[in-house]
N, C-alpha and C positions, 0 to 999 in steps of 0.2 A: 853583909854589906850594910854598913852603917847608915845611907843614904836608905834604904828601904825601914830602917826601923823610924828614921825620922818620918819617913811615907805613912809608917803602918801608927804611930802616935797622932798626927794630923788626921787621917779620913776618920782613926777611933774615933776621935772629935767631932767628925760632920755626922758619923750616923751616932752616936750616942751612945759607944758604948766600948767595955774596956778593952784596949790594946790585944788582947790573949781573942779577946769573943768575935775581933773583924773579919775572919773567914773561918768560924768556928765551926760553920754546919755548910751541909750541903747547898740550901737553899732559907738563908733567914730572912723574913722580912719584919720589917719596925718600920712603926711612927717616924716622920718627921724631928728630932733633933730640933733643940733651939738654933741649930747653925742650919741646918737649912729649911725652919717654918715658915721664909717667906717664899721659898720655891715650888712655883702653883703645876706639879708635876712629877714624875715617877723619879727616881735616879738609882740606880743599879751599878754597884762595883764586882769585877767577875775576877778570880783569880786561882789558875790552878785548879779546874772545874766546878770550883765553887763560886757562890754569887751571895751580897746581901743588897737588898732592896729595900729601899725607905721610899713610904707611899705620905702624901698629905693627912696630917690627922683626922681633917675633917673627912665623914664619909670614908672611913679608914675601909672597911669590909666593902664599897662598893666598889673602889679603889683594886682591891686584893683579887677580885673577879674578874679582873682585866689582865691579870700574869697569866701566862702559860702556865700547866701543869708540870709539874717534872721541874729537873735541870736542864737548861739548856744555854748554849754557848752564847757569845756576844751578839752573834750575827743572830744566831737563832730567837732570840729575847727580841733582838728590834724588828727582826724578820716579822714576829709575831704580832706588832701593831700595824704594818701593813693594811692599807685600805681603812685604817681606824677614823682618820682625818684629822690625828692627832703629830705634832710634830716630833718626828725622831731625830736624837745627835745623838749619831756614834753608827757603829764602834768608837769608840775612841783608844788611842794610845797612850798610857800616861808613865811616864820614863822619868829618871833619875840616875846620877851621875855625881861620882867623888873624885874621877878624875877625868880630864876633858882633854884633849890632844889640841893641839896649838893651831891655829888658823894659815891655812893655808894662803891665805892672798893678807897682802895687811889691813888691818884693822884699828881703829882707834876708839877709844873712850870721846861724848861727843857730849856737849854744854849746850844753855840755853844761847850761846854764839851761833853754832848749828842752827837754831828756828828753818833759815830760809830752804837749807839743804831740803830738812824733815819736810817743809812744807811742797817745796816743788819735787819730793817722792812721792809725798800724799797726792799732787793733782795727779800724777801718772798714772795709780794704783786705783780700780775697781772699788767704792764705795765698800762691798761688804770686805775686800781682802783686805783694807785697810783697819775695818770692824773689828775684823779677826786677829789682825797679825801687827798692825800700826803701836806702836809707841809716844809718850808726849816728850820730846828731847826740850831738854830743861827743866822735867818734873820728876817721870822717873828715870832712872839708872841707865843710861843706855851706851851701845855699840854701831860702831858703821863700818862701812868701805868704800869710799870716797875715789871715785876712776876719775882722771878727767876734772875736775872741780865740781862733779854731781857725786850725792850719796845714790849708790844703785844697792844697799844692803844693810836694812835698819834691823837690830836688835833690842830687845830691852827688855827690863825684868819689873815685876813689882812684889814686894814685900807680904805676903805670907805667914797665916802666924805659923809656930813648931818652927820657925828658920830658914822656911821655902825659898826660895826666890822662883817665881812663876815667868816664865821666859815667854817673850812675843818673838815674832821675827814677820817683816814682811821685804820682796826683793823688787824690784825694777821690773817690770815685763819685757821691757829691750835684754835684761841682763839675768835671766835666769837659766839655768843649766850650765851657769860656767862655775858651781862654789862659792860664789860671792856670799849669799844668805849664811852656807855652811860655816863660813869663815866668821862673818857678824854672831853668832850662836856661838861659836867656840869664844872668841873676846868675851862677852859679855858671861858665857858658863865661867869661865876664867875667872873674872872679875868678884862677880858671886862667891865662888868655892874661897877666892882671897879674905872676903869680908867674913870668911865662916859659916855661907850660904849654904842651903842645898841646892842645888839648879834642876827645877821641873819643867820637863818637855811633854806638852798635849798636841796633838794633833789626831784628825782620824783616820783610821785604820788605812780607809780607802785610797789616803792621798802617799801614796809611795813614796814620791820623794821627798818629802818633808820625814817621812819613816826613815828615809836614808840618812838624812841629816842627821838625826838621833843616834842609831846603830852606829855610823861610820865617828861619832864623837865620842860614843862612850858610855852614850846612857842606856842603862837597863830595864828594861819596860816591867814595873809595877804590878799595875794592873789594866784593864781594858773596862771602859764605861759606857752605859748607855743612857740616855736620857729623854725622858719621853712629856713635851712641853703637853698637859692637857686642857693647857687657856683658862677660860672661863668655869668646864668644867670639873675643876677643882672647887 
């Protein structure tokens, strides 16, 4: 799958090392990478039973004290910071897609004309689900599905280097469980793959339907990540 060699050339890039070496061993762990030395925290990519981890260079070896022994699974690696008081993300799902099946409900490409739509989804939407999943229509790339003269299903991507396109999506809380979000993710995958994009879909493991979104379009899950924020003490 051509979409995963682009995957497997990019994260080369986050942890530092060649293409052939990103799930080389059972359990690698490395330094920090220029691409992620300002991230004050663990980050773990698992694939296939295998896993590499890149710890903060600084305090590398106290850092390395804090992994589980052994291999262990996605769940099982976040499992392990538990009670730590360190913040864990993930599971996570990280998906990609060469081909994308066409939206079920319609959907359109959306302009800084849009503003007011985006805006009165945003007051709808949960401060962090907006965090997470909101788009800036008029900056980057974006998709919607407009019921009604309200947007109830925002999408949008942003640029990536290796040729990513990193997908958002956030939907209406009146208007979810009917496809609408699934519909805005296939527009805007669509859009992407036309400009010669890849389309990458994250979310975590736990949140099913957003998992569904993914499967039911086409993208094929990567790999699974975990990230362990350790604030200060980094």
């Amino acid at each position: 799958m051509r979409a995963f060699e682009v995957a497997t050339d990019y994260w080369a890039s986050q942890f530092g090392c060649p293409p052939d070496a990103l799930f080389s061993q059972p359990m690698q762990i490395v330094a920090h990478s220029p691409e992620l030395a300002d991230y004050r925290g663990i980050f773990a990519l698992f694939r296939d039973g295998v896993a590499i981890i890149s710890l903060p260079s600084n305090q590398f070896h106290r850092h390395a004290e804090l992994l589980p022994s052994g291999v262990v699974s996605p769940a099982g690696f976040a499992g392990s910071f538990e009670g730590s008081g360190f913040r864990v993300i993930g599971p996570a799902y990280i998906g990609y897609a060469q081909d994308v099946v066409a939206p079920s409900h319609p959907a359109r490409a959306l302009s800084r004309h849009d503003g007011q739509l985006a805006a009165k989804l945003q007051s709808a939407c949960a401060e962090i689900e907006w965090d997470h999943g909101g788009s800036q229509v008029g900056e980057d790339t974006c998709s919607g599905v407009v019921i009604g003269g309200d947007l109830v299903a925002l999408a949008g991507y942003r640029d990536w280097p290796f040729g990513i396109a990193h997908i958002y999506v956030v939907t209406h809380p009146g208007f979810r469980g009917q496809g609408f979000g699934r519909s805005a993710v296939a527009h805007i995958a669509n859009r992407a793959l036309v400009a010669g994009l890849t389309p990458q879909y994250r979310t975590l493991e736990s949140n099913r339907p957003s998992l569904h979104v993914a499967e039911s379009l086409g993208f094929g899950q990567f790999a699974s990540s975990v990230a362990i924020d350790l604030g200060a003490e980094s």
